[in-house]
N, C-alpha and C positions, 0 to 999 in steps of 0.2 A: 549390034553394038549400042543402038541409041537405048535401050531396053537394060542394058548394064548397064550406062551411065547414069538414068533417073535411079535404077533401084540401091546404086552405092551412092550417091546423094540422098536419098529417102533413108538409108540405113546407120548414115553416120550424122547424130544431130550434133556434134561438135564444129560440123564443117556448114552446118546451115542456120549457124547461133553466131549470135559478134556478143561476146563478153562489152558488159554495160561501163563507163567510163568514170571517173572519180566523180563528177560532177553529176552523174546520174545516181551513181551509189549514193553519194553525200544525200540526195533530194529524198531519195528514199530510208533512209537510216534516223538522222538524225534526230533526235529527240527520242527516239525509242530503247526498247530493248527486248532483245531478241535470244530467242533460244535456239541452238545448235543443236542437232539430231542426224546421226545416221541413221544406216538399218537396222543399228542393236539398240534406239530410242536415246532419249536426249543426253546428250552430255555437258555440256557449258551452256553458256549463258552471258553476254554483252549490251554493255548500255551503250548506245552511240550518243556521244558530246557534242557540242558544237566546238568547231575549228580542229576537226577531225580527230578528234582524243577519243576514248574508250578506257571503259573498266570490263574485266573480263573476268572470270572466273567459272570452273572447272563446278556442276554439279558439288554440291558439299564442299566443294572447296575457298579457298583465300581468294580473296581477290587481287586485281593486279592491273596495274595502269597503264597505259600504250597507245598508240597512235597510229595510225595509218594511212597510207597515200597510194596513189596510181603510180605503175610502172609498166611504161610499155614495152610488150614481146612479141613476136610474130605473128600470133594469132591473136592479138587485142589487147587492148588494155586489162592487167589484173591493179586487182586492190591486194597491196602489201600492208603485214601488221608488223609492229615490233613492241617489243614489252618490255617491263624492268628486267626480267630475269631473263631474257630469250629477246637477244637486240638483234640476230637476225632476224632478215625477214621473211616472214609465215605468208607464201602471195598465192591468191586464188583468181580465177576466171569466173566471175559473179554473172548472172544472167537472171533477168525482171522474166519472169513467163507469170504475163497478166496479173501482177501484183505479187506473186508467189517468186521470193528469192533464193534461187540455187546458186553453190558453188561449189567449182570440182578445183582439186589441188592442182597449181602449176608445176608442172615435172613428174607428175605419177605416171609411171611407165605402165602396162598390163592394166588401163581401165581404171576409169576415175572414179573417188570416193565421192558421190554426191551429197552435200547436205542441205537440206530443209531448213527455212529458217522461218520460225514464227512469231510475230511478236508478243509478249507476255505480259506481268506482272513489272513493276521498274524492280531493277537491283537492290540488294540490302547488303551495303559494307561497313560492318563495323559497327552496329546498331543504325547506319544512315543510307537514308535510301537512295538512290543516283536517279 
């Protein structure tokens, strides 16, 4: 029995990760800007503001202003986003592994979409750059 229980511990890295907290995220974000990536390579792209604001925008696409904050759920605090045009909120479970930041979607049922984030180049909206 003891031999099941380390190996379904060892097996599920959701249950041995505590999602990092607004004031952790914040420490780490701000002033940057960061690109979004799946497994099919990058899709957006976000500057982090100070006093928790964000420009965000889609690969090729428009950009779009939003802000974000912590909401806590049972398994930890996620960071929620909300935008002009999408004022629900978009909340993920973010996790620091040694400076490298992942986050998988709150509520995806069958296996999280993990994404990579790396910092880049700053944003360019509208000929200005964030």
């Amino acid at each position: 029995m003891r031999t099941f229980i380390i190996t379904l511990v060892l097996a599920s890295p959701a249950w041995a990760e505590t999602p990092i907290d607004g004031d952790a995220f914040e420490a780490l974000v701000t002033g940057k800007t960061l690109t979004y990536s799946n497994a099919t390579g990058p899709y957006g792209i976000e500057y982090y503001a100070p006093n928790r604001q964000v420009i965000w925008s889609f690969i090729g696409g428009e950009c779009e202003v939003g802000k974000w904050s912590e909401v806590p759920t049972e398994i930890g605090p996620s960071i929620c986003f909300t935008y002009e045009s999408e004022p629900d909120p978009q909340c993920w479970y973010v996790y620091d592994n040694d400076g490298q930041i992942r986050a998988d979607f709150v509520g995806r049922v069958a296996g999280s979409i993990l994404y990579q984030l790396a910092e880049t180049e700053p944003l360019v909206c509208g000929g200005v750059g964030a």
